[in-house]
C-alpha positions in Angstrom: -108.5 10.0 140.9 -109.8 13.2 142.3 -107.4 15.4 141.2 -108.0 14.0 137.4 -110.6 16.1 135.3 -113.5 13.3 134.1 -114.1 12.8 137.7 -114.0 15.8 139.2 -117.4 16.9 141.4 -119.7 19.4 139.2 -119.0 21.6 141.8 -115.5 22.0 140.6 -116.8 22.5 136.6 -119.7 24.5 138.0 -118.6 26.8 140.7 -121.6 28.6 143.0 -119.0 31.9 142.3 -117.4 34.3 139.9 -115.3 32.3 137.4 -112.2 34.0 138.0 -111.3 33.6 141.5 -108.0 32.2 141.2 -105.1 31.5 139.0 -106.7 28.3 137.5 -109.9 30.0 136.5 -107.8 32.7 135.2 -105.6 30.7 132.8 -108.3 29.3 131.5 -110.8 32.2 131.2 -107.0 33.9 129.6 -106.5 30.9 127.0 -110.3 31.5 125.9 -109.6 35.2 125.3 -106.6 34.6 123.7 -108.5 32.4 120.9 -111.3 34.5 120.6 -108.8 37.3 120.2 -107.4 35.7 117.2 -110.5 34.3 115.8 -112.1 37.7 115.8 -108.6 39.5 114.1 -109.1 36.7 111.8 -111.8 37.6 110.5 -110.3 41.1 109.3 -106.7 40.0 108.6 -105.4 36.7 106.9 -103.6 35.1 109.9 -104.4 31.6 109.0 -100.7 31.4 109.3 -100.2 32.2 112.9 -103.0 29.5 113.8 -100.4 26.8 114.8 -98.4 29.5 117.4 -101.6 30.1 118.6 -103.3 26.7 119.3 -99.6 26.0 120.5 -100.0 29.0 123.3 -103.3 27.6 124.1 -102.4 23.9 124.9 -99.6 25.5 127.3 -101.5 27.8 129.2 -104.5 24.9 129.6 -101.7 22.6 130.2 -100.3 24.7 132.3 -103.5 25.6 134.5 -105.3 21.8 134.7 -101.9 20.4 135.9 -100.3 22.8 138.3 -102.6 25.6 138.9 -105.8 23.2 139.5 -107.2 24.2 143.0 -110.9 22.9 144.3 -113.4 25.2 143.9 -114.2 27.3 147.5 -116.5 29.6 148.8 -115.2 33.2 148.1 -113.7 35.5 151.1 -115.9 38.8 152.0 -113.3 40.8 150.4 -113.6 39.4 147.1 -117.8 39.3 146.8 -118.0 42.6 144.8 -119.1 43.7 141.7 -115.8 45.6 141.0 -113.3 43.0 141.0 -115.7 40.6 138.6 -115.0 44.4 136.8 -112.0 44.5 137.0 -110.7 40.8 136.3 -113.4 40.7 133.4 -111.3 43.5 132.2 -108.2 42.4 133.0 -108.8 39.1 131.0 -110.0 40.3 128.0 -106.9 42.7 128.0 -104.7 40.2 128.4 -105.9 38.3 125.8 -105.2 40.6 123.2 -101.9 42.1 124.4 -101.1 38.0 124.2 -102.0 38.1 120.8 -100.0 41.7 119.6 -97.1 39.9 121.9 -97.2 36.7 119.7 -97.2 38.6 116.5 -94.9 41.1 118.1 -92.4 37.8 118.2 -93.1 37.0 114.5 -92.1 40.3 113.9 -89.1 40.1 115.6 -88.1 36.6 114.3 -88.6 37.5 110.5 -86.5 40.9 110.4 -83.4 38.8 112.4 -84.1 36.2 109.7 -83.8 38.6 106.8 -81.0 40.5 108.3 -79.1 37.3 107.7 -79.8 37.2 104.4 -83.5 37.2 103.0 -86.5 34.8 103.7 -86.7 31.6 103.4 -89.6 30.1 101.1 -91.5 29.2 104.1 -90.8 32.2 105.5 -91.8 34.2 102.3 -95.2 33.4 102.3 -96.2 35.2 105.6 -97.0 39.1 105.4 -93.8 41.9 105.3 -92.6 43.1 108.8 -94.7 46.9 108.3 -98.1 44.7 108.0 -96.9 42.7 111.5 -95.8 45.8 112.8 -98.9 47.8 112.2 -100.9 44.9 112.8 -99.7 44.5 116.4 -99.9 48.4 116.9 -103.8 48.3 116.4 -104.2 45.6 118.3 -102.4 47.4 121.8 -104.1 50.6 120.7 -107.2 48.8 120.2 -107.2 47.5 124.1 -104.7 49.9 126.2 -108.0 51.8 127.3 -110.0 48.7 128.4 -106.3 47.6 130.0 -106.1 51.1 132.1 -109.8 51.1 133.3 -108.7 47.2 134.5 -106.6 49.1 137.0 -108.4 52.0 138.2 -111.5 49.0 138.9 -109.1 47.2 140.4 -108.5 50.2 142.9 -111.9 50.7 143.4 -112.3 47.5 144.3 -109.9 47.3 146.9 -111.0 50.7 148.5 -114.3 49.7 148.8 -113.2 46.0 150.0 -110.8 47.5 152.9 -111.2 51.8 152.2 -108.2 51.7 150.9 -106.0 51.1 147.8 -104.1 47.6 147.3 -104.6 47.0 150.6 -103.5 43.2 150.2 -100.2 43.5 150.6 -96.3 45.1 149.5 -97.0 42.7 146.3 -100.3 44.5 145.0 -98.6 48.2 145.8 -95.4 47.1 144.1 -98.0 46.0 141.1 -100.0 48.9 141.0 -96.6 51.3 140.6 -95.1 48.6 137.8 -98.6 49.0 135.8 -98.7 53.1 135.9 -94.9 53.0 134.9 -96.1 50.3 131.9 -98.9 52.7 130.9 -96.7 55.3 130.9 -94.3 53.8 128.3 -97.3 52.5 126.2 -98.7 55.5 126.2 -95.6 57.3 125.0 -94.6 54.6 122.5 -98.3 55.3 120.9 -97.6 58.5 120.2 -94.1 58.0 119.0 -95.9 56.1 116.6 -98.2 58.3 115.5 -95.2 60.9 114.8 -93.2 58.9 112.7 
């Protein structure tokens, strides 16, 4: 059919445009990130053992994009041919990716210390690193990327000032955005430093 993906047009695999217009380019271009993320901590850290959460994460989001998200590849508005928002959603990807990854061993985290607040490990369980490697682990990683996250959102702004002269001019959603991301940095920012005291 047309919607399936061996027999979709090469304009659809090939766009003429920026490969993160929309939510399905996004996914994808995110699940990429996400791997190379891991592949690259991998090379650093023995996390052969989070390899099944993360291919796991990986067939969801593709999953997720080639069967609801799909949309036919179109030309791209005025508002969105600019050099910032290919900036700012490069940015915004590769960010995302990462945080992804210091989320997913954020969860390990989590799910080991409830497990040995029952009662100890079990011998699967005992074979994956203590909860201060996951913990420092996952604060590199968030340190590593909260800068390349911020300048995501001041492009983002510049973007859309130069798109419409002036900020999140889209819409209430895209103001309500911007506030939730400076209140998020805020928190990061002090939970950094927290860190850093203790």
């Amino acid at each position: 059919s047309e919607h399936s993906f061996p027999t979709r047009r090469s304009s659809d695999l090939f766009p003429s445009h920026d490969t993160t217009s929309n939510m399905y380019e996004y996914s994808i271009s995110g699940a990429l990130t996400f791997a190379l993320a891991y592949l690259l901590t991998l090379r650093k850290y023995d996390l052969r053992w989070l390899g099944l959460p993360v291919s796991i994460f990986v067939l969801l989001v593709l999953g997720t994009a080639v069967t609801i998200l799909y949309r036919p590849s179109a030309p791209l508005v005025p508002a969105l041919k600019s050099t910032w928002l290919v900036i700012h959603v490069s940015a915004a990807i590769i960010s995302g990716g990462v945080f992804f990854l210091a989320n997913v061993i954020s969860g390990m985290y989590l799910w080991l210390d409830s497990i040995e607040k029952r009662g100890g490990r079990n011998p699967w369980a005992k074979r994956l690193p203590d909860l201060e490697t996951l913990d420092q682990l996952a604060y590199r990683l968030v340190a590593f990327v909260f800068p390349l996250w911020t300048f995501s959102v001041i492009a983002g702004a510049i973007w859309a000032e130069h798109a419409k002269d002036r900020y999140y001019w889209l819409g209430r959603k895209d103001g309500w955005d911007m506030h939730r991301r400076m209140i998020d940095n805020k928190v990061k920012t002090d939970e950094v430093f927290d860190y850093d005291k203790n």
